[in-house]
mmCIF file as gemmi writes it, N, C-alpha and C atoms, coordinates in Angstrom:
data_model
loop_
_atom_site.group_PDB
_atom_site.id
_atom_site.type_symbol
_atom_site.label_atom_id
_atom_site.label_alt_id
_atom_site.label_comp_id
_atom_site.label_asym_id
_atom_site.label_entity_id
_atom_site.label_seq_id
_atom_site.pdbx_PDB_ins_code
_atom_site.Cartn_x
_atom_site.Cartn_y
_atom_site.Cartn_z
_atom_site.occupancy
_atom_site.B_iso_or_equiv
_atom_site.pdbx_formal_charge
_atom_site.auth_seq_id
_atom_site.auth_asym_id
_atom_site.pdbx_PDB_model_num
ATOM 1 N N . UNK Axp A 1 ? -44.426 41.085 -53.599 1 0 ? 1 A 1
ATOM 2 C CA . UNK Axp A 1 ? -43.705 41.164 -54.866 1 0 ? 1 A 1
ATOM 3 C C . UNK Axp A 1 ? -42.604 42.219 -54.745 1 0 ? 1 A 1
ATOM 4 N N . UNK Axp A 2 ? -41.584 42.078 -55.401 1 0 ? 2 A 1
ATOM 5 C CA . UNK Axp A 2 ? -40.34 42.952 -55.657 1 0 ? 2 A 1
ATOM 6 C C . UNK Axp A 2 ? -40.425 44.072 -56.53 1 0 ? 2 A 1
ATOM 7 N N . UNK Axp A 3 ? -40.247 45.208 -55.325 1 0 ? 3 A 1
ATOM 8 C CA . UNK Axp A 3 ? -40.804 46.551 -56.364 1 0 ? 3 A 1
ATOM 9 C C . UNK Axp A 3 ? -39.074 47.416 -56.743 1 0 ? 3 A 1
ATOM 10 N N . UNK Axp A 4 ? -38.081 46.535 -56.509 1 0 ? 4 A 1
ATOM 11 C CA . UNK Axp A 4 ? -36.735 47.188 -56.335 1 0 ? 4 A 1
ATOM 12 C C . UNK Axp A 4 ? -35.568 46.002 -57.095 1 0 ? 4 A 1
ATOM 13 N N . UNK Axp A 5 ? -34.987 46.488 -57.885 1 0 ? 5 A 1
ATOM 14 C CA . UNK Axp A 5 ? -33.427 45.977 -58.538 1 0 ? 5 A 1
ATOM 15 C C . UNK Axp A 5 ? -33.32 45.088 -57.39 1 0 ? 5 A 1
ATOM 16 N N . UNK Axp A 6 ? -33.151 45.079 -56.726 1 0 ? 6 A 1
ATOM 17 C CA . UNK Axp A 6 ? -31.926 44.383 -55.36 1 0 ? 6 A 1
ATOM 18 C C . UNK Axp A 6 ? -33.379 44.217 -54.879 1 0 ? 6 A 1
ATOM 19 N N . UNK Axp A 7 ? -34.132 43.685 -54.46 1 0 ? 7 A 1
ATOM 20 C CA . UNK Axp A 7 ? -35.339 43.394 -54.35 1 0 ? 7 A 1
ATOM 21 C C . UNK Axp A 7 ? -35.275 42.011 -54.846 1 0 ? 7 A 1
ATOM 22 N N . UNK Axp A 8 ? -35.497 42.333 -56.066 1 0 ? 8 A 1
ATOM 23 C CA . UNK Axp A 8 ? -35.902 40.919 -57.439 1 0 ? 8 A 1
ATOM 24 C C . UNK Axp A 8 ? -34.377 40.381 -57.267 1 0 ? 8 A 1
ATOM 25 N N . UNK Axp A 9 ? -33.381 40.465 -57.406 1 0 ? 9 A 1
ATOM 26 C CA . UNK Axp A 9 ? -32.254 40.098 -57.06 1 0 ? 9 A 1
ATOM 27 C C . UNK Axp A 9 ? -32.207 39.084 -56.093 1 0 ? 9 A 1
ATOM 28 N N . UNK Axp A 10 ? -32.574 39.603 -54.516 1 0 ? 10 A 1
ATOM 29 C CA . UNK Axp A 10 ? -32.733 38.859 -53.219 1 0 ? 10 A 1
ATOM 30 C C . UNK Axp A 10 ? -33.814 37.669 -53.654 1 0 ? 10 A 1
ATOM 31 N N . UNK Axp A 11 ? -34.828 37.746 -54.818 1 0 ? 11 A 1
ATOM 32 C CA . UNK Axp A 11 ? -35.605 36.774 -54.524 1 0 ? 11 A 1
ATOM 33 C C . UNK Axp A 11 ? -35.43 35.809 -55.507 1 0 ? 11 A 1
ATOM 34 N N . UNK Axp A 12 ? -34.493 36.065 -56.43 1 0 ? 12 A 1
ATOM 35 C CA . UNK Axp A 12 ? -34.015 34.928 -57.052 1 0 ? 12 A 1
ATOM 36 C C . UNK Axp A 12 ? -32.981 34.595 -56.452 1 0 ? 12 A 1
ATOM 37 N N . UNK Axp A 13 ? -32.211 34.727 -55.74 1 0 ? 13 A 1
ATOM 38 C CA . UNK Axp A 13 ? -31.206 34.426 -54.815 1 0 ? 13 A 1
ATOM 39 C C . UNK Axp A 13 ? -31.896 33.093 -53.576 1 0 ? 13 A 1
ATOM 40 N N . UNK Axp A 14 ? -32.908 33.699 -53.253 1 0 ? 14 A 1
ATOM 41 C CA . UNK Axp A 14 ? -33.31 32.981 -51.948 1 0 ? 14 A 1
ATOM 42 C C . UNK Axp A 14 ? -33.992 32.079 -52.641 1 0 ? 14 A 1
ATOM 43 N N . UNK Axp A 15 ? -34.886 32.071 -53.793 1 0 ? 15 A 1
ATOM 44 C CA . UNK Axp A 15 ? -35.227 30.371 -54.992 1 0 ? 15 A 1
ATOM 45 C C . UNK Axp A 15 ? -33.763 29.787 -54.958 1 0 ? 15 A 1
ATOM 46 N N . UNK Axp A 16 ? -32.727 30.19 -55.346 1 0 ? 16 A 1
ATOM 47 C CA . UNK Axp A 16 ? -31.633 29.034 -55.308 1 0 ? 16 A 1
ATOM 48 C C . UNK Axp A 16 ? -31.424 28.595 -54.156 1 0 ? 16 A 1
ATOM 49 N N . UNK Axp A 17 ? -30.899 29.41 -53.406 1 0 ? 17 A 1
ATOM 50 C CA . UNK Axp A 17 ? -30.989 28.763 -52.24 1 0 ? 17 A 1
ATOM 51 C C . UNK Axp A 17 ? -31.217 28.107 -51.424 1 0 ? 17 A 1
ATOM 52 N N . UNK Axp A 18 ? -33.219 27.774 -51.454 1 0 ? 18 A 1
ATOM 53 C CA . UNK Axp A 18 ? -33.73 27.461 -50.887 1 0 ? 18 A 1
ATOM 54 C C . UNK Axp A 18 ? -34.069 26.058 -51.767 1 0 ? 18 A 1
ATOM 55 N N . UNK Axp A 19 ? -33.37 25.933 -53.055 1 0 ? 19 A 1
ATOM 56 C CA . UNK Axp A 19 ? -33.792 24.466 -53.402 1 0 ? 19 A 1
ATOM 57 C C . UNK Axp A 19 ? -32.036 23.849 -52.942 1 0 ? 19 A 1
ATOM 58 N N . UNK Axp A 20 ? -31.12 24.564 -52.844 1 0 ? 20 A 1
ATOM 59 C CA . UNK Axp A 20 ? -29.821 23.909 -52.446 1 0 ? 20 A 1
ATOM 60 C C . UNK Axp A 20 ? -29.959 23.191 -50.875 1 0 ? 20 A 1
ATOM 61 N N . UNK Axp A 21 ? -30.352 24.47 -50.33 1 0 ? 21 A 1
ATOM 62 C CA . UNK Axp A 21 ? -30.556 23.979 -48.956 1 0 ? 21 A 1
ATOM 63 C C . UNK Axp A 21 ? -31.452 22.434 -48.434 1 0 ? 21 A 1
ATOM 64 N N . UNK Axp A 22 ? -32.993 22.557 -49.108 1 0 ? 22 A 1
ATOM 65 C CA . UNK Axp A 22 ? -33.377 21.284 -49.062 1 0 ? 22 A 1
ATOM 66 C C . UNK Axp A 22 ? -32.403 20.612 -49.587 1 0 ? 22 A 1
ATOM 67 N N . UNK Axp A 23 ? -31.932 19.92 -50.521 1 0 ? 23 A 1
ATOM 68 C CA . UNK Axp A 23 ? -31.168 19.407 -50.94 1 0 ? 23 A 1
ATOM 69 C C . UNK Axp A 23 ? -30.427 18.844 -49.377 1 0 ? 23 A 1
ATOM 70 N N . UNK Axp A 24 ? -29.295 19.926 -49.048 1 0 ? 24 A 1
ATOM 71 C CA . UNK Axp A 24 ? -28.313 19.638 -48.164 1 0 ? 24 A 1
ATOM 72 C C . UNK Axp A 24 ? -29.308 18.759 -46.72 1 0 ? 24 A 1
ATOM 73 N N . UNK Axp A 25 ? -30.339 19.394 -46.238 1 0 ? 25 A 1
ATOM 74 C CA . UNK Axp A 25 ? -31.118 18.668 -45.649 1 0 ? 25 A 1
ATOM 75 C C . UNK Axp A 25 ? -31.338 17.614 -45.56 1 0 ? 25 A 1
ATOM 76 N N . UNK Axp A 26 ? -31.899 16.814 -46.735 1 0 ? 26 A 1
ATOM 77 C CA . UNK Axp A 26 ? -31.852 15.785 -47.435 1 0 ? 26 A 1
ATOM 78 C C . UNK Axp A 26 ? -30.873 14.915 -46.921 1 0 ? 26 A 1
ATOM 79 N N . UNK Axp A 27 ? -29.821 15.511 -47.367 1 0 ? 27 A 1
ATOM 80 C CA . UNK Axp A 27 ? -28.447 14.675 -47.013 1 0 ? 27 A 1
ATOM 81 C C . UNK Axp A 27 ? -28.199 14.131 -45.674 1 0 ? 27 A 1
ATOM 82 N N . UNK Axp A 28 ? -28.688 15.388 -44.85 1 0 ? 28 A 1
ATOM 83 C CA . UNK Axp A 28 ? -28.407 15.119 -43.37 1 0 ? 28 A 1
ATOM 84 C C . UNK Axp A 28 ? -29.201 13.876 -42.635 1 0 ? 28 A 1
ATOM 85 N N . UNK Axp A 29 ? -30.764 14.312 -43.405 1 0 ? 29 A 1
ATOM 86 C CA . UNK Axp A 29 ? -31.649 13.453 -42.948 1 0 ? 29 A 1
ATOM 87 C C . UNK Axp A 29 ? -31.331 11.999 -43.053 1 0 ? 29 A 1
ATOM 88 N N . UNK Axp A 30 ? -30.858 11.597 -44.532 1 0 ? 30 A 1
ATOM 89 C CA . UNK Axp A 30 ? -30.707 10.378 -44.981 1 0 ? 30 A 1
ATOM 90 C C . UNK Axp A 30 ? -29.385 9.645 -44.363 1 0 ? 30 A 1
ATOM 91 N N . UNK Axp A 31 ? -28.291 10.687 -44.173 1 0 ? 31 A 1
ATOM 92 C CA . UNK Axp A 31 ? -27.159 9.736 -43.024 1 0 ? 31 A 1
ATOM 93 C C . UNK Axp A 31 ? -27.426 9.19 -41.856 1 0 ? 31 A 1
ATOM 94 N N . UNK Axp A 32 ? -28.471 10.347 -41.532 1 0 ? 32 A 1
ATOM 95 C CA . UNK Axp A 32 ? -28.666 9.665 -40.06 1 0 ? 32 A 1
ATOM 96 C C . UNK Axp A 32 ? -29.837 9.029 -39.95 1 0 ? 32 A 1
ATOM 97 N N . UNK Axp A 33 ? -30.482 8.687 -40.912 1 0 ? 33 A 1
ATOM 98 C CA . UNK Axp A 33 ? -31.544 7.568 -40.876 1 0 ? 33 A 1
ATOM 99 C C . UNK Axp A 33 ? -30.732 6.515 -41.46 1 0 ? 33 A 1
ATOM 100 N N . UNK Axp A 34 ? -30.003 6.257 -42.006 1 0 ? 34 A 1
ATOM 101 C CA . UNK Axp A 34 ? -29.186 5.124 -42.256 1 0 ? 34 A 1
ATOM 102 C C . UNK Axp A 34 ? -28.211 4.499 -40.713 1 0 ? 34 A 1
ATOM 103 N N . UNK Axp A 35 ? -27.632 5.342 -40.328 1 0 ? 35 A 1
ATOM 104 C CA . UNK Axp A 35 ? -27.095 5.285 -38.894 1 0 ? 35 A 1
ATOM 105 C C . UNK Axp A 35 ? -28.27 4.454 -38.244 1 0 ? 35 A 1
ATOM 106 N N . UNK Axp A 36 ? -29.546 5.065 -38.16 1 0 ? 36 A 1
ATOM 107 C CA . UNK Axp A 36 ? -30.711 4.326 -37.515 1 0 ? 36 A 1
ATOM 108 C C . UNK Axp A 36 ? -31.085 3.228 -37.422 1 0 ? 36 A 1
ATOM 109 N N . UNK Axp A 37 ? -31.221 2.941 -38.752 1 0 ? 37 A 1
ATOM 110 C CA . UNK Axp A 37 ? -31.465 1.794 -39.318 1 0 ? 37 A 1
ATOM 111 C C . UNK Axp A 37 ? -29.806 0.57 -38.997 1 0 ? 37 A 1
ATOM 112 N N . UNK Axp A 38 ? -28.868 1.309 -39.165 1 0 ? 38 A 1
ATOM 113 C CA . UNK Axp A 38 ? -28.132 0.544 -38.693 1 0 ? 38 A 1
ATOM 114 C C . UNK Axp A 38 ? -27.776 -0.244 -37.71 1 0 ? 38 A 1
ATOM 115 N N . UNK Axp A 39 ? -28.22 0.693 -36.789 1 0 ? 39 A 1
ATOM 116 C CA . UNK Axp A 39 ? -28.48 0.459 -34.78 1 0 ? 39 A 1
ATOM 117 C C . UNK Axp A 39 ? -29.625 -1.1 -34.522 1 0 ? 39 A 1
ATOM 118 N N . UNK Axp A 40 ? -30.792 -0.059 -35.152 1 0 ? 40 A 1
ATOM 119 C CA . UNK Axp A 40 ? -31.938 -0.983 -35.003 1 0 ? 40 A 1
ATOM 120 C C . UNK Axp A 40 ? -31.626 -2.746 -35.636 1 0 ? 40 A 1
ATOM 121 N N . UNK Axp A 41 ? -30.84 -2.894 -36.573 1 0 ? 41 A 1
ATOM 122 C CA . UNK Axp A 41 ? -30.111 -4.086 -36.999 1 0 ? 41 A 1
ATOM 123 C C . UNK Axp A 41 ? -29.822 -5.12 -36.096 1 0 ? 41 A 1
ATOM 124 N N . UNK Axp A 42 ? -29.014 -4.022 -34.915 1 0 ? 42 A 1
ATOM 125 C CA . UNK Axp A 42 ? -28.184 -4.378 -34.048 1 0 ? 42 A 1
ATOM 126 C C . UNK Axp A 42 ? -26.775 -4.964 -34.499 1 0 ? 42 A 1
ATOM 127 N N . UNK Axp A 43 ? -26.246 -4.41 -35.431 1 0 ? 43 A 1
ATOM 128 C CA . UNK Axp A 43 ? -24.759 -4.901 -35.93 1 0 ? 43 A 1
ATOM 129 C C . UNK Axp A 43 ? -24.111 -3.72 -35.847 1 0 ? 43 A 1
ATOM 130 N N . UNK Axp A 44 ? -23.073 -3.812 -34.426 1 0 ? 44 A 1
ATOM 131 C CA . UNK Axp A 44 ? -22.625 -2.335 -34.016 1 0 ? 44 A 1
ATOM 132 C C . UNK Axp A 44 ? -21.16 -2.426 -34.596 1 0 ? 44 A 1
ATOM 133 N N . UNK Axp A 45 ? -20.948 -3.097 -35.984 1 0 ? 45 A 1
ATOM 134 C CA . UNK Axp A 45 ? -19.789 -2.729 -36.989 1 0 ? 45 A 1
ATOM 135 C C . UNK Axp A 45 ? -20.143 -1.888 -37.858 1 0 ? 45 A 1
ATOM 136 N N . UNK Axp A 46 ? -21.583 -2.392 -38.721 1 0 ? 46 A 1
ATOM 137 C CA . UNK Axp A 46 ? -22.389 -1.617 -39.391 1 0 ? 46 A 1
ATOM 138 C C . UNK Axp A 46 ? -22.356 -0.229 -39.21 1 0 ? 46 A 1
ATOM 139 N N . UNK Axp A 47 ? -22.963 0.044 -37.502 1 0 ? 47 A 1
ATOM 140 C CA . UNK Axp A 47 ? -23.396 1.061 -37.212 1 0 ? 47 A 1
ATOM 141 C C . UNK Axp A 47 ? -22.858 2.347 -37.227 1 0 ? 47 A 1
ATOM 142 N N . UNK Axp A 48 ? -21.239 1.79 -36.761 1 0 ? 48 A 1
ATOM 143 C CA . UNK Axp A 48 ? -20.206 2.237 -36.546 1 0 ? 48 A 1
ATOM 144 C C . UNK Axp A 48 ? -19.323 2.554 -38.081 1 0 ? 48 A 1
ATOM 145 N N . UNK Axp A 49 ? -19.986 2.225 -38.936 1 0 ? 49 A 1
ATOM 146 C CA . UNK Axp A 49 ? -19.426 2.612 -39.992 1 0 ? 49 A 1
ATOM 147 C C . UNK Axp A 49 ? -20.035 3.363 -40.782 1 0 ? 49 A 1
ATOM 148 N N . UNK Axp A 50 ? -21.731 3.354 -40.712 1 0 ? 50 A 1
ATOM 149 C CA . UNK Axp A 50 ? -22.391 4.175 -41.164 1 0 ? 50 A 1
ATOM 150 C C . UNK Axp A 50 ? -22.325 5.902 -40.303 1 0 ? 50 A 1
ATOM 151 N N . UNK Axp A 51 ? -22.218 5.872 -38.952 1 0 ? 51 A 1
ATOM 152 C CA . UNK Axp A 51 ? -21.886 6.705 -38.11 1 0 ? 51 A 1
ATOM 153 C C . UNK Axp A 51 ? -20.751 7.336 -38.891 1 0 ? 51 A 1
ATOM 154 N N . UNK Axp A 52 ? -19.614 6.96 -38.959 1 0 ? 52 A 1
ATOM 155 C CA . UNK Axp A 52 ? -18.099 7.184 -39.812 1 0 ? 52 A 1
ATOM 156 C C . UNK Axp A 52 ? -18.866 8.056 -40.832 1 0 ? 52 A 1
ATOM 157 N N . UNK Axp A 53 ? -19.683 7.208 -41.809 1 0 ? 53 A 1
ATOM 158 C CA . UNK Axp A 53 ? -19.59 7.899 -43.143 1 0 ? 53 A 1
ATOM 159 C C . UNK Axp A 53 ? -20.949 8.914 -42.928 1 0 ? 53 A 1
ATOM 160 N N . UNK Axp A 54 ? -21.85 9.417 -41.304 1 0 ? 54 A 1
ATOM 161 C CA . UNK Axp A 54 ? -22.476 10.536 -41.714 1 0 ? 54 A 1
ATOM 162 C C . UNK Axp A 54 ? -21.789 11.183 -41.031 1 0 ? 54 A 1
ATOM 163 N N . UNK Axp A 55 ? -21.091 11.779 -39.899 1 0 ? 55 A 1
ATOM 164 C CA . UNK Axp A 55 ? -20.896 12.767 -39.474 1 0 ? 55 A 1
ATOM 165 C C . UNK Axp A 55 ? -19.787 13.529 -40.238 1 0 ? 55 A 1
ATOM 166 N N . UNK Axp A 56 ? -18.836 13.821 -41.22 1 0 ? 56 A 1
ATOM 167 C CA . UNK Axp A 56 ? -18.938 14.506 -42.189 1 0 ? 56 A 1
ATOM 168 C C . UNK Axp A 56 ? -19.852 15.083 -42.996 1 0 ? 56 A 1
ATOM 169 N N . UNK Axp A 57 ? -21.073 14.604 -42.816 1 0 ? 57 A 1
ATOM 170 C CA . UNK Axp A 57 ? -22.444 14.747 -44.023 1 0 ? 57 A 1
ATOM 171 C C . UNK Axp A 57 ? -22.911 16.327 -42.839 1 0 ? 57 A 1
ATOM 172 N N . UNK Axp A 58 ? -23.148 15.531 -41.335 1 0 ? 58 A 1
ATOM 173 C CA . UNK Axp A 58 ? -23.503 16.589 -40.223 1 0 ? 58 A 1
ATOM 174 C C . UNK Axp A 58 ? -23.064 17.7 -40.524 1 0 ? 58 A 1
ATOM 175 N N . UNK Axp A 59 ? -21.826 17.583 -39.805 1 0 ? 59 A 1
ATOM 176 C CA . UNK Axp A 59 ? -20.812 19.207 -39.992 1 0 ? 59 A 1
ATOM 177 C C . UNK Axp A 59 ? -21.382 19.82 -41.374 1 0 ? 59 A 1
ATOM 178 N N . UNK Axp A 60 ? -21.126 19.03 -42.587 1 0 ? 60 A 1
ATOM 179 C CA . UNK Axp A 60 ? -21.273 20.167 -43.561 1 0 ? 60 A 1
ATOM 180 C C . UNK Axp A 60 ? -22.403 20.635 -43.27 1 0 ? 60 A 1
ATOM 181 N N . UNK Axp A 61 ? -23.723 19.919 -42.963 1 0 ? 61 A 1
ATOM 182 C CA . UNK Axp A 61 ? -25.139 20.675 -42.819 1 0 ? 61 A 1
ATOM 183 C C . UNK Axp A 61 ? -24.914 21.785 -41.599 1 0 ? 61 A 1
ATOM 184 N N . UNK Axp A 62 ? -24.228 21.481 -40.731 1 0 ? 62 A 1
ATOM 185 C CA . UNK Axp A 62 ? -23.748 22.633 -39.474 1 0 ? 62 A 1
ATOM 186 C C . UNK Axp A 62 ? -23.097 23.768 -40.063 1 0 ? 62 A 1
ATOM 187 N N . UNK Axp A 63 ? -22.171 23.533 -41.005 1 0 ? 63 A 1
ATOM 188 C CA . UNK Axp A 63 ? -21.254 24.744 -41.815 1 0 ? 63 A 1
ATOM 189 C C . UNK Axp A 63 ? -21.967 25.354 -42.417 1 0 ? 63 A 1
ATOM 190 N N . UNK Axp A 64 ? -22.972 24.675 -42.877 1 0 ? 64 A 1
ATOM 191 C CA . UNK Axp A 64 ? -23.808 25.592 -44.241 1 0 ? 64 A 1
ATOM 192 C C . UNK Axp A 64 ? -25.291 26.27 -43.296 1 0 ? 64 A 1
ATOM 193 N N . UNK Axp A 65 ? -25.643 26.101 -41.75 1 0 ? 65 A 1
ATOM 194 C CA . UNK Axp A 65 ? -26.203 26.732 -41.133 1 0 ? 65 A 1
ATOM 195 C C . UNK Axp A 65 ? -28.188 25.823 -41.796 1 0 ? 65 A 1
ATOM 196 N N . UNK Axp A 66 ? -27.796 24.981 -42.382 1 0 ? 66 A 1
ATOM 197 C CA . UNK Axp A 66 ? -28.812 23.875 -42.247 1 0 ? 66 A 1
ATOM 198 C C . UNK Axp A 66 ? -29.429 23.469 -41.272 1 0 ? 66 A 1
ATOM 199 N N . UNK Axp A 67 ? -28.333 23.345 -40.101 1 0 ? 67 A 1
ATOM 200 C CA . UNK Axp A 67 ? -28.617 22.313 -38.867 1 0 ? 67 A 1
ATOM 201 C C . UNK Axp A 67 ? -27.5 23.445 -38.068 1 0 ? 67 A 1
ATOM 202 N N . UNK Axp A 68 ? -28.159 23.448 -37.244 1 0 ? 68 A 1
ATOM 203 C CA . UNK Axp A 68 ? -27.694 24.283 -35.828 1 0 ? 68 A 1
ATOM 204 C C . UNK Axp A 68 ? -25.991 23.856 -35.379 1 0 ? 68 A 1
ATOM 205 N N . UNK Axp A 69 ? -25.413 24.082 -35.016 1 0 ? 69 A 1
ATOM 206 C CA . UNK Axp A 69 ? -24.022 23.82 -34.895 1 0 ? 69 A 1
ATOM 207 C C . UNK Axp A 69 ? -24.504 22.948 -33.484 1 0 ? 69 A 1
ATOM 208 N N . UNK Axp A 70 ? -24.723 23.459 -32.308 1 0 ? 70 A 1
ATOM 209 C CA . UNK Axp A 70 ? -24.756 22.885 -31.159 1 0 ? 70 A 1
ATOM 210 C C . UNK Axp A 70 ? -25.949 20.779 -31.747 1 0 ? 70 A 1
ATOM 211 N N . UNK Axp A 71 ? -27.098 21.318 -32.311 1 0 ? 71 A 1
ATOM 212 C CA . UNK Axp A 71 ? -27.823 20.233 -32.835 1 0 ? 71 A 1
ATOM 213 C C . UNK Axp A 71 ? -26.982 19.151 -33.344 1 0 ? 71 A 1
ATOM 214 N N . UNK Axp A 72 ? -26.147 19.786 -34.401 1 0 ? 72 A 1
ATOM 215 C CA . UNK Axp A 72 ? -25.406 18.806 -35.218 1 0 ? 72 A 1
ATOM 216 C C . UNK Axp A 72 ? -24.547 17.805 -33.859 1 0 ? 72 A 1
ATOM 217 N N . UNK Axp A 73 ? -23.823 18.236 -33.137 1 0 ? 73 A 1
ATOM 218 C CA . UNK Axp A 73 ? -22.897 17.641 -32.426 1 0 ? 73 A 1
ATOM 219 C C . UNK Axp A 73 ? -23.503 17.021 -31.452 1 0 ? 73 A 1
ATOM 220 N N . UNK Axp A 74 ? -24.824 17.607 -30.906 1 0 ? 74 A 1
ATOM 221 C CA . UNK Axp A 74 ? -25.61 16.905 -30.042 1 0 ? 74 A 1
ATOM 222 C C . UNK Axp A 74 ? -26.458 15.256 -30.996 1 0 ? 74 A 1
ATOM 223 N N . UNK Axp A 75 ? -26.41 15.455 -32.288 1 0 ? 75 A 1
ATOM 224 C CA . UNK Axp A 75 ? -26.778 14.322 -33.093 1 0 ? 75 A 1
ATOM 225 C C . UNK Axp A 75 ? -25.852 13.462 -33.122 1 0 ? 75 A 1
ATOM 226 N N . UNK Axp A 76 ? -24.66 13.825 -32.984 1 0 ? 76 A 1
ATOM 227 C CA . UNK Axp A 76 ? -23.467 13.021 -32.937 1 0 ? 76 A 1
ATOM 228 C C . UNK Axp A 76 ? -23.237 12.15 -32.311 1 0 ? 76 A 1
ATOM 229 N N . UNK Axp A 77 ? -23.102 13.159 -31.399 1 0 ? 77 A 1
ATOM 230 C CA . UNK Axp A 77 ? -23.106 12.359 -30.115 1 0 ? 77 A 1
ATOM 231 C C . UNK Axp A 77 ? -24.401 11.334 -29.088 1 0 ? 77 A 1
ATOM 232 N N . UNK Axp A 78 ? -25.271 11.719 -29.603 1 0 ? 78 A 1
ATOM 233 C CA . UNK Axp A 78 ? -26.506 10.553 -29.222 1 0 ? 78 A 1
ATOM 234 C C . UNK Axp A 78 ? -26.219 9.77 -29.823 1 0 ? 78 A 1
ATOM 235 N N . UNK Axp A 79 ? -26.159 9.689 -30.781 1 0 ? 79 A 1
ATOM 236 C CA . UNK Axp A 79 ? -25.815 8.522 -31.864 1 0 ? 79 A 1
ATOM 237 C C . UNK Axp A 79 ? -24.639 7.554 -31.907 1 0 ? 79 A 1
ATOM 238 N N . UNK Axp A 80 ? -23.943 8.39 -31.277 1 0 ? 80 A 1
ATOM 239 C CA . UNK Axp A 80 ? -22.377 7.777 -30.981 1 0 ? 80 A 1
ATOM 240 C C . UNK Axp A 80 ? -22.733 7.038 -29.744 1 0 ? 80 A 1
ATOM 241 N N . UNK Axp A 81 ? -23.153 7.464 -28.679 1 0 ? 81 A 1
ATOM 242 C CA . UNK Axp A 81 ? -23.587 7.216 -27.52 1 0 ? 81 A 1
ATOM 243 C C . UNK Axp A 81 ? -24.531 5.522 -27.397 1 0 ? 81 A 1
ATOM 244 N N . UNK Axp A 82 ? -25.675 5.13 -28.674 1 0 ? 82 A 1
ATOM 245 C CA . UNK Axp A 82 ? -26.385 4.325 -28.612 1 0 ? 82 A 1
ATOM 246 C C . UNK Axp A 82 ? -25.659 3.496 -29.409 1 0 ? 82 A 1
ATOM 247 N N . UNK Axp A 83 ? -24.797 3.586 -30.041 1 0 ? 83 A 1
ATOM 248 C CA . UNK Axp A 83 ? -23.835 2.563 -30.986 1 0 ? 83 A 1
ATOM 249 C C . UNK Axp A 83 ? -22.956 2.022 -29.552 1 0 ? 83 A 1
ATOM 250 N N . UNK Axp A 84 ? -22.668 2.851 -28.92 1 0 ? 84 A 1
ATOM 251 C CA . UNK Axp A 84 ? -21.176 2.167 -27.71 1 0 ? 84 A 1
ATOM 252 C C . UNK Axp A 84 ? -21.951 1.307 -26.974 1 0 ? 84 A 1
ATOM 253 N N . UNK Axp A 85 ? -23.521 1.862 -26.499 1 0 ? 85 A 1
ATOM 254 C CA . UNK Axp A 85 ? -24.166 1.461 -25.421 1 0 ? 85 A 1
ATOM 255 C C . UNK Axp A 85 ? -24.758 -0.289 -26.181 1 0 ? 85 A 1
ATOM 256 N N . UNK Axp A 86 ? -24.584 -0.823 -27.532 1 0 ? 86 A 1
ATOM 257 C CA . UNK Axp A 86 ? -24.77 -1.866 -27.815 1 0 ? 86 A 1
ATOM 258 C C . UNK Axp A 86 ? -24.012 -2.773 -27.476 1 0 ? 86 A 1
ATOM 259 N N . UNK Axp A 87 ? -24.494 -4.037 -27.159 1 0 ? 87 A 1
ATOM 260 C CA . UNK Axp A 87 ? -24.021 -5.317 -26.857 1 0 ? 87 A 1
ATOM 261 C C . UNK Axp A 87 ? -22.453 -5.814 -27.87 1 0 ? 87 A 1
């Protein structure tokens, strides 16, 4: 428990936070399970467009320190990687 001004401060700070952050998570998770699902389809227009519309979603989770900077781009790029490698 918070025995200090700036104490109780930090811990209502880190409650917002920490419901924004899931949140942003969320986001990340759900682009690139859509990407997934896109692949698994096997319609590499689809895929390629769902790809388009998450990796903007990535970065921001990379900017906001959600998702690891090196992770994010390494998600990218696997992903980018199994969309080209389709028929």
């Amino acid at each position: 428990m918070a025995n200090h001004k700036s104490a109780e401060k930090r811990a209502r700070q880190t409650e917002r936070r920490t419901i924004v952050n899931a949140s942003r998570r969320s986001r990340v998770r759900g682009s690139i399970k859509k990407v997934e699902e896109a692949i698994k389809s096997g319609d590499k227009k689809a895929a390629a467009e769902a790809l388009r519309a998450a990796q903007p979603e990535i970065q921001r989770g990379a900017a906001a320190r959600v998702l690891a900077k090196n992770a994010a781009g390494r998600r990218m790029s696997r992903l980018n990687a199994r969309i080209k490698a389709m028929a």
